[in-house]
C-alpha positions as CSV (number, residue, x, y, z in Angstrom):
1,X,0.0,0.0,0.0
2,X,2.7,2.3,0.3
3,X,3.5,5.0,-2.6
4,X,6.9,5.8,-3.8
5,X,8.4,9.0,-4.2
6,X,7.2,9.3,-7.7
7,X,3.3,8.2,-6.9
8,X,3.6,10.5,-3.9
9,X,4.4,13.6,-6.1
10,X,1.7,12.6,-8.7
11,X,-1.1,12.0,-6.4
12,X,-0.6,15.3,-4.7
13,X,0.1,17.3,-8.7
14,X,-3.6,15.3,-9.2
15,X,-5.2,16.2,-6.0
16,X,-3.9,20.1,-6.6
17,X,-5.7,19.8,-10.1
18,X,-8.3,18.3,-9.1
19,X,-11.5,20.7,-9.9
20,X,-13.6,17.8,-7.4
21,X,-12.3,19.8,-4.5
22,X,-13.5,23.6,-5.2
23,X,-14.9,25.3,-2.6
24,X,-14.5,22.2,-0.7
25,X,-12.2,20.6,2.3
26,X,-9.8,17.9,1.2
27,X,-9.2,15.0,3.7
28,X,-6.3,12.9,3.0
29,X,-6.5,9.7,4.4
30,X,-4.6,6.1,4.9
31,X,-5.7,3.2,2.1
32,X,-5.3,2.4,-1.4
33,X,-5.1,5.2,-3.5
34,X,-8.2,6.8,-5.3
35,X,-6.5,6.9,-8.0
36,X,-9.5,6.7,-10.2
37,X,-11.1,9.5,-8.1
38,X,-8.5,12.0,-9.9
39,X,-8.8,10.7,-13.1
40,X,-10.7,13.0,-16.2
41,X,-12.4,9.7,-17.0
42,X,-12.9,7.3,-14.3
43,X,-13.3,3.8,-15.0
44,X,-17.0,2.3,-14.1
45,X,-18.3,1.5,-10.6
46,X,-17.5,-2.5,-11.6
47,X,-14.5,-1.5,-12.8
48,X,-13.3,0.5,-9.6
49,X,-14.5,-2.0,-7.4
50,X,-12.4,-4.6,-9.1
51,X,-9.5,-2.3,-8.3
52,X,-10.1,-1.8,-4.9
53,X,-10.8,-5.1,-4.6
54,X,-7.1,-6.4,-5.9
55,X,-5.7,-3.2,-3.5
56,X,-7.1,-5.1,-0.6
57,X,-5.9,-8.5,-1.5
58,X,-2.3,-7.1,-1.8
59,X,-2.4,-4.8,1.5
60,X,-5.3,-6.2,3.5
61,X,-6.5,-2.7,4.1
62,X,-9.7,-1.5,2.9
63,X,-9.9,2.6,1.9
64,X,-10.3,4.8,5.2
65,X,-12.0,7.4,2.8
66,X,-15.0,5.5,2.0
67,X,-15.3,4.6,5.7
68,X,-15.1,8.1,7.2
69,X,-17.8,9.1,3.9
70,X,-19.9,6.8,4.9
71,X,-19.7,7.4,9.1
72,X,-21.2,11.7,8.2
73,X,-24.4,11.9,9.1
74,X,-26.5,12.5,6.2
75,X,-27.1,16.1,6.8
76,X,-23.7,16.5,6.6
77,X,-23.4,15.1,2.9
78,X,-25.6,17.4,1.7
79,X,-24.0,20.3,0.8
80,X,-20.5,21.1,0.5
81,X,-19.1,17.4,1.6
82,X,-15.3,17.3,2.2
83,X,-13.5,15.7,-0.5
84,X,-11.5,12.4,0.9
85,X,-8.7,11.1,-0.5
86,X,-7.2,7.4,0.3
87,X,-3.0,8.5,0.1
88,X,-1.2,4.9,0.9
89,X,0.2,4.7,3.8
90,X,0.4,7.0,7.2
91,X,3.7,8.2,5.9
92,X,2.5,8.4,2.5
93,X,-0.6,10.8,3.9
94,X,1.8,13.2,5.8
95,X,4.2,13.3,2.6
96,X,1.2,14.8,0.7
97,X,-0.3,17.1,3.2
98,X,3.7,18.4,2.7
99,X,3.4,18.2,-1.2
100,X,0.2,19.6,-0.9
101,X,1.6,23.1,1.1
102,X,4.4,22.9,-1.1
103,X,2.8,22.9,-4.3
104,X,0.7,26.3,-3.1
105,X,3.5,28.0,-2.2
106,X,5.3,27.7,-5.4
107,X,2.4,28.1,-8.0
108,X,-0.2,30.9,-8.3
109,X,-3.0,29.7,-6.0
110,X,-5.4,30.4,-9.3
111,X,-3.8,27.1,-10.7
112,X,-5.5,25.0,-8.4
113,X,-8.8,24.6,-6.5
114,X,-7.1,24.2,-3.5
115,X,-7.9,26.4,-0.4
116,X,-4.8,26.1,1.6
117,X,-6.9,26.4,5.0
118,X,-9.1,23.7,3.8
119,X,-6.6,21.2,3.7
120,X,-6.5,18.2,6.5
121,X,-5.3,15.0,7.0
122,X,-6.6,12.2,9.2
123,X,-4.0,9.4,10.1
124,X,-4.0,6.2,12.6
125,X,-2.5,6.9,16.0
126,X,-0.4,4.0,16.1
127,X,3.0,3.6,17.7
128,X,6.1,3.9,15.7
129,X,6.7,8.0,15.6
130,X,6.4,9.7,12.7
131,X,7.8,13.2,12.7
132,X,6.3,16.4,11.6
133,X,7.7,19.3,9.6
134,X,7.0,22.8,9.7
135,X,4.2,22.4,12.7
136,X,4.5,23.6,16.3
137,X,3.9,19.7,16.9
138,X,6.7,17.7,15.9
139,X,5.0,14.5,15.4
140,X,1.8,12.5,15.6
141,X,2.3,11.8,18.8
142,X,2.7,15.4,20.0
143,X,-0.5,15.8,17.8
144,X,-2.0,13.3,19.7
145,X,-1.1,14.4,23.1
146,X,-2.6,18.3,21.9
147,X,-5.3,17.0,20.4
148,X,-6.3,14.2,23.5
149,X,-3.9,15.0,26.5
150,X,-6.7,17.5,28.3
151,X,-8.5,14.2,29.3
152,X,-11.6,16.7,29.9
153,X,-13.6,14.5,27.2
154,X,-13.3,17.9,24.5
155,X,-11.1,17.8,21.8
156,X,-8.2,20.5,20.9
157,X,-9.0,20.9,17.3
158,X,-8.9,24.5,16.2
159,X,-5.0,24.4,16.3
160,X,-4.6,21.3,14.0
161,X,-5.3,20.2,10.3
162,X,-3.3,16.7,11.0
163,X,-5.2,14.5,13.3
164,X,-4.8,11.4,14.5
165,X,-7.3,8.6,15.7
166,X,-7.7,8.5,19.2
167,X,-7.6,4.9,19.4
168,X,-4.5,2.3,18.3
169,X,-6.0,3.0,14.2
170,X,-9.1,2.8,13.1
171,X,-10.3,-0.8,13.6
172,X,-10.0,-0.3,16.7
173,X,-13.6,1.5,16.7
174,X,-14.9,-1.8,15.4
175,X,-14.3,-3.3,18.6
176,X,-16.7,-0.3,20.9
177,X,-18.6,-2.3,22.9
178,X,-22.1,-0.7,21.7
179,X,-21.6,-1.8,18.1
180,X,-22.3,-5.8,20.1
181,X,-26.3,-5.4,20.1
182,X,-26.4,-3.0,17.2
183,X,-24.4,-4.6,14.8
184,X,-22.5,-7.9,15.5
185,X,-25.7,-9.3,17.5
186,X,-27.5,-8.6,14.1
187,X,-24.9,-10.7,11.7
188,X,-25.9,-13.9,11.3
189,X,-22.6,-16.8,11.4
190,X,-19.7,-14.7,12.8
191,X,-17.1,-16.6,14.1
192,X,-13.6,-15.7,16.2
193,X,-10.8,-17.4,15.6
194,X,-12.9,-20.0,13.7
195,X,-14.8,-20.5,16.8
196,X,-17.8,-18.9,18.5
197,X,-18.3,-14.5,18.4
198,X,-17.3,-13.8,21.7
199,X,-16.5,-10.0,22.4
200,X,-15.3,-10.5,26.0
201,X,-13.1,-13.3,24.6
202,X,-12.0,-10.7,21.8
203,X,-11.0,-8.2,24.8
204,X,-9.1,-10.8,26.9
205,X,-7.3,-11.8,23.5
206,X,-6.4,-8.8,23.3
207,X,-5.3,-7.9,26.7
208,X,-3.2,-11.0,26.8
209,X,-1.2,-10.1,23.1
210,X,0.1,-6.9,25.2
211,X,3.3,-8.5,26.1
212,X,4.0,-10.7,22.9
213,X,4.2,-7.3,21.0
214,X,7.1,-6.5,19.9
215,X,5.7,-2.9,19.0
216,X,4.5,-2.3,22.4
217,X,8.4,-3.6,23.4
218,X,10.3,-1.3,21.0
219,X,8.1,1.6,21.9
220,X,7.0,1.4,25.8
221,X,8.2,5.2,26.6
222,X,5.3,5.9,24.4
223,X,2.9,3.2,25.8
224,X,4.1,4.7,29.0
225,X,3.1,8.5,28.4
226,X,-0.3,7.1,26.7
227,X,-1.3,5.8,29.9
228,X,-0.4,8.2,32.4
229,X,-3.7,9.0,32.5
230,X,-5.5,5.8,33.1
231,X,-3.2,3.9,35.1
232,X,-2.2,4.9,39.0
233,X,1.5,6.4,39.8
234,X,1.9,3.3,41.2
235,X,1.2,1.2,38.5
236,X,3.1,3.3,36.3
237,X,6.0,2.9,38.9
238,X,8.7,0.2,37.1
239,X,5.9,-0.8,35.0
240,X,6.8,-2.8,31.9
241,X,4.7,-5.2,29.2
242,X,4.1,-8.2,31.1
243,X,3.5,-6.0,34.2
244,X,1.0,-4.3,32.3
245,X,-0.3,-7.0,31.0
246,X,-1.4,-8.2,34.8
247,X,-2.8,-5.0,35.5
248,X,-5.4,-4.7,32.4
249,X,-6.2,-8.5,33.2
250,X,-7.1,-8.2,36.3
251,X,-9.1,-5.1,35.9
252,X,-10.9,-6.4,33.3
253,X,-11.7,-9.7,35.1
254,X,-13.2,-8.0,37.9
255,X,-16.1,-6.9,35.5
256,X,-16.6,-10.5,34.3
257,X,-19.5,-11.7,33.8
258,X,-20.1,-8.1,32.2
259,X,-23.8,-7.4,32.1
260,X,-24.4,-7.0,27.8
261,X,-28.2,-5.4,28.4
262,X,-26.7,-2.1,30.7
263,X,-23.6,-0.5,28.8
264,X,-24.1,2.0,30.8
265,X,-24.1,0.8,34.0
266,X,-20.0,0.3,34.4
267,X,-17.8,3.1,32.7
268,X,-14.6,1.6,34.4
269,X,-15.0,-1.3,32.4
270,X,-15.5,0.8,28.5
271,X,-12.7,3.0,30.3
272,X,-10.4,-0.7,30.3
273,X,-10.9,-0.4,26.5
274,X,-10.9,2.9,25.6
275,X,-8.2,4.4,27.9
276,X,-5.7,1.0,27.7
277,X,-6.6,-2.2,25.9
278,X,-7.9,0.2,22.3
279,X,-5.1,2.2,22.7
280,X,-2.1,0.2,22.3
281,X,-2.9,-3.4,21.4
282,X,-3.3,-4.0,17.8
283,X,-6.8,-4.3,17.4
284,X,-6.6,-4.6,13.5
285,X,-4.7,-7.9,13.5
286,X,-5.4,-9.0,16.8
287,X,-9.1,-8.6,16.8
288,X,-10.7,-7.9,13.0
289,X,-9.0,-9.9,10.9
290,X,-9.9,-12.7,12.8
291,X,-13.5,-12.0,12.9
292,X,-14.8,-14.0,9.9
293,X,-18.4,-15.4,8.8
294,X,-19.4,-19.3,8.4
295,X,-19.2,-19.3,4.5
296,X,-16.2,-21.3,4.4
297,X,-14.7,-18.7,1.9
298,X,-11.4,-17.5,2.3
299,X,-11.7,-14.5,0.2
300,X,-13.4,-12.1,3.1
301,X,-13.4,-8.7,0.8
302,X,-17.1,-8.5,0.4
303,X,-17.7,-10.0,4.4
304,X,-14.7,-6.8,5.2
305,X,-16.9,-4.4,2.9
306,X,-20.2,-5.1,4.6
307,X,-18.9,-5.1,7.9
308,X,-17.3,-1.9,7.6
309,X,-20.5,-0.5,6.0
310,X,-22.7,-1.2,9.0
311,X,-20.4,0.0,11.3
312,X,-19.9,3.2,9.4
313,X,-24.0,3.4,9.4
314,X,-24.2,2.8,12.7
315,X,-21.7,5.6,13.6
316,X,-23.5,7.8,10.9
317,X,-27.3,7.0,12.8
318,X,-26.4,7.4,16.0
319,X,-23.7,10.7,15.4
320,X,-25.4,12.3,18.3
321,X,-25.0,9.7,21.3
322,X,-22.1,7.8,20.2
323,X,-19.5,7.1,22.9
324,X,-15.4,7.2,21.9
325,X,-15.8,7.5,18.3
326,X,-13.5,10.3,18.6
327,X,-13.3,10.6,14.5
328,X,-17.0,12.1,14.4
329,X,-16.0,15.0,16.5
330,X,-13.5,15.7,13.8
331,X,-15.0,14.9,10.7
332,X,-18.1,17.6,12.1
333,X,-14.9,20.2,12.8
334,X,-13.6,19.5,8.8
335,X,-17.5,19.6,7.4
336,X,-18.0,23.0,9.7
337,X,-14.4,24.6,7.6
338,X,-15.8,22.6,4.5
339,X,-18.6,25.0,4.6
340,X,-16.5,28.4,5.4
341,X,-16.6,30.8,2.7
């Protein structure tokens, strides 16, 4: 999934000459390219669809662009919708947000569409640090930390047009514990592991692949500082991954057997999740590509697809209640600029 130099400077030249985004914010996001997106004659829906079907066999990552399109409420859509753009890979989306400011300040701003404070970029947290140029905040972590670090439940977003996900990536929204009843309780033949859907199983799993990480080993100062806020001085005291490991367990089996019908009833055990466990275990692998359905089919595009779809309707339905889905905060913020003069 990741572009080259070369691919990098064309899709930013195309996304600059691009008259799709006039008067309009452009997103850049992580996924397969949308290349055809840019093109003066785009290839058929069948035809696209094959595309971005081969782009997910060979990187195993469907398009964040179509998700996040598909997560604005409708009212949103309507008028004005920010144009999103699937860039490669994290790296690849920074490197063309750069391009991007480049390219502005070295043409005539009447050659492009562009409106320089209309451009944004939305990229998974992750771990590995990825530094920043020509920001007050050095790197997606520091944007992170701006963006997250208040813990007062209200996002810093007026001083950033990078953001990142406040969870591990994106997939890791897939595994909110409301989406259970509303979505995986309502898919007939999931399985786990080629076993039975169990989402407390799929938390524990998780939990438990903390100290087998080798990420999570290679970058623990950052796992550290992530949970500063969660965790007591204590535990943070000569903490390391198996140590952490013990802690999260524990916690989490103390909330066992979790009552399903009352989500509300316990925040310390969505606050496991959502301030620990979704925030530095790798959700994606760990978690969703293990959730499967009973076909028997090994090609699990269309099942990924469909998945994502509900999920992203789901988020779109219920914009106004939704718990964690930190990326609907900011996708309002880009569709509020989006709408700016």
């Amino acid at each position: 999934m990741s572009l080259n130099s070369t691919e990098i400077e064309d899709m930013a030249q195309m996304i600059y000459s691009s008259s799709a985004i006039r008067k309009k914010a452009v997103v850049l996001c992580e996924g397969a390219p949308s290349w055809d997106k840019l093109k003066r004659t785009p290839r058929s829906r069948k035809e696209a669809g094959l595309a971005e079907e081969k782009e997910y066999k060979k990187s195993g990552k469907l398009s964040d662009s179509s998700f996040y399109l598909n997560c604005l409420p409708r009212y949103l859509r309507a008028e004005k919708c920010p144009q999103f753009f699937s860039c490669g890979s994290r790296s690849n989306v920074i490197d063309i947000f750069h391009q991007l400011l480049d390219l502005h300040c070295e043409d005539p701003p009447s050659d492009s569409y562009l409106d320089i404070n209309k451009l944004f970029a939305i990229v998974d947290l992750d771990l590995e640090e990825k530094p920043i140029r020509g920001s007050i905040h050095q790197s997606i972590e520091a944007i992170y930390q701006s963006i997250y670090g208040n813990r007062s439940g209200s996002l810093n977003l007026i001083d950033h047009r990078i953001y990142t996900t406040g969870l591990i990536h994106k997939e890791a929204y897939f595994m909110l514990p409301e989406l259970k009843h509303e979505v995986f309780d309502v898919c007939a033949g999931l399985r786990y592991c080629n076993g039975v859907f169990d989402l407390n199983k799929i938390y524990l799993d998780l939990i438990q692949s903390i100290s087998k990480d080798n990420r999570i080993k290679k970058h623990f100062s950052i796992v550290r500082e992530r949970l500063k806020g969660y965790l007591s001085p204590q535990e943070i005291e000569e903490l390391d991954p198996i140590k952490l490991q013990e802690i999260l367990e524990n916690k989490f089996q103390e909330h066992l057997p979790f009552d399903w019908s009352n989500l509300d009833s316990n925040e310390d055990f969505r606050k496991i999740l959502t301030s620990a466990v979704l925030l530095i275990a790798k959700a994606k692998d760990e978690a969703w590509k293990k959730i499967t359905d009973d076909s028997g089919s090994e090609d699990f595009y269309y099942f990924r697809i469909s998945m994502e779809g509900k999920i992203a309707t789901y988020f779109s339905t219920h914009h106004e209640t939704v718990k964690d889905f930190h990326i609907m905060e900011i996708l309002k913020f880009i569709c509020e600029k989006s709408r700016e003069p």
